[in-house]
DRENZAVO-368089 format. One line per field, with one value per residue (C-alpha): residue number from 0; x, y, z; residue in three letters. Coordinates in pm, 1 decimal, padded with zeros to 6 digits, m for minus. Example, Ala and Ser with C-alpha at 12.3 -4.5 7.8 and 13.67 -1.06 7.14 Angstrom:
<recs>
i = [0;1]
X = [01230.0;01367.0]
Y = [m00450.0;m00106.0]
Z = [00780.0;00714.0]
aa = [ala;ser]
</recs>
This chain:
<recs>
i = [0;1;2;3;4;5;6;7;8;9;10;11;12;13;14;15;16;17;18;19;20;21;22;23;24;25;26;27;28;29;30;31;32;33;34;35;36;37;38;39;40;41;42;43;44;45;46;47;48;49;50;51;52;53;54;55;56;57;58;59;60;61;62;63;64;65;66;67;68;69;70;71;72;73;74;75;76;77]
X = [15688.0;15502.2;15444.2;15782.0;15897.4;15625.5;15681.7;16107.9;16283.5;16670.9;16886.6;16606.2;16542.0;16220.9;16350.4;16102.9;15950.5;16132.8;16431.1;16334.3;16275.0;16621.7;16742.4;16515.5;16644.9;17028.8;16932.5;16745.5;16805.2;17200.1;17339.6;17640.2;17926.1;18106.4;18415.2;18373.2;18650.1;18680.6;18764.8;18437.9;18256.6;17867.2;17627.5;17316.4;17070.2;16925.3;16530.0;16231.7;16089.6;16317.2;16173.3;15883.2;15551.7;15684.9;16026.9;15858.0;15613.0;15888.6;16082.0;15803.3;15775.3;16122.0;16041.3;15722.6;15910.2;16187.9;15941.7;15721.7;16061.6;16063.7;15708.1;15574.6;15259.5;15188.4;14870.5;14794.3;14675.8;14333.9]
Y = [06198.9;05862.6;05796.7;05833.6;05631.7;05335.5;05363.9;05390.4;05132.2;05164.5;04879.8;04672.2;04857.2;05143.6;05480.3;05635.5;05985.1;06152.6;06008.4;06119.0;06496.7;06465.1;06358.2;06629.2;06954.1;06892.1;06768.5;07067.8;07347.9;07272.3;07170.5;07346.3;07162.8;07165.4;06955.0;06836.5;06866.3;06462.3;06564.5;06378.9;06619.3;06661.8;06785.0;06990.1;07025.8;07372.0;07403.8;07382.9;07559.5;07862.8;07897.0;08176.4;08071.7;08148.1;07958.3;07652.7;07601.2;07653.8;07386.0;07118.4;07166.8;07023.4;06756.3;06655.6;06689.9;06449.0;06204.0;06228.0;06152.5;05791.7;05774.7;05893.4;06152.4;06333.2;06367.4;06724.9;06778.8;06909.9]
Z = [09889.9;09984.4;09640.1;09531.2;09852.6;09750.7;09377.4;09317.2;09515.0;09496.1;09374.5;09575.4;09902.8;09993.8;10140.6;10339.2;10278.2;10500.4;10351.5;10011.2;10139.5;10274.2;09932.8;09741.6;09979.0;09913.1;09561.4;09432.2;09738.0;09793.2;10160.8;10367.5;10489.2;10802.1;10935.2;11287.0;11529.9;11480.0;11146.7;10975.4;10768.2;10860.9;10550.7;10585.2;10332.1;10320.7;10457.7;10247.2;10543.9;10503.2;10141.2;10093.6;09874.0;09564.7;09654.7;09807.3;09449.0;09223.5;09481.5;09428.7;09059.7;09016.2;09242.9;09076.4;08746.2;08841.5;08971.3;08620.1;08434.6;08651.7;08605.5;08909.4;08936.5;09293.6;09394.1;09482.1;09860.3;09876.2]
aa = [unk;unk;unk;unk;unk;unk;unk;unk;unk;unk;unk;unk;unk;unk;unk;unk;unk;unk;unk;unk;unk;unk;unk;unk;unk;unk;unk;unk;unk;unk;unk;unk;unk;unk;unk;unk;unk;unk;unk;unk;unk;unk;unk;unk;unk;unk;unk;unk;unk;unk;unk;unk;unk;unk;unk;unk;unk;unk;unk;unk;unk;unk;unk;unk;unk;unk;unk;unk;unk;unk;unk;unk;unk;unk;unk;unk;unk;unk]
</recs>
């Protein structure tokens, strides 16, 4: 995610990786909602780290294809 976090600023401003993980789960994995007794609602992306092998590759292809679209290749992690 660092190279999508130094590579696609946002109307100006750098999101960190974690921020862009954050961004990817409830993007491509979905996220629950749940009203707090203040009556705010608090979202929570589903874990990558609930996903088996097979779940978790298929998972990063998307990302890595949404970050090709913007012109962003991910280097692979030896």
């Amino acid at each position: 995610m660092a190279s999508i976090s130094d590579a696609l600023p946002v109307q100006g401003q750098t999101f960190s990786p974690a921020v862009w993980h954050e961004y990817f789960k409830q993007h491509f994995l979905g996220a629950k909602t749940f009203t707090l007794p203040n009556g705010k609602e608090l979202v929570i992306p589903t874990s990558s780290a609930s996903l088996d092998t097979q779940e978790f590759g298929e998972y990063m292809e998307r990302v890595e294809a949404w970050a090709a679209k913007r012109g962003v290749f991910l280097q692979e992690l030896a």
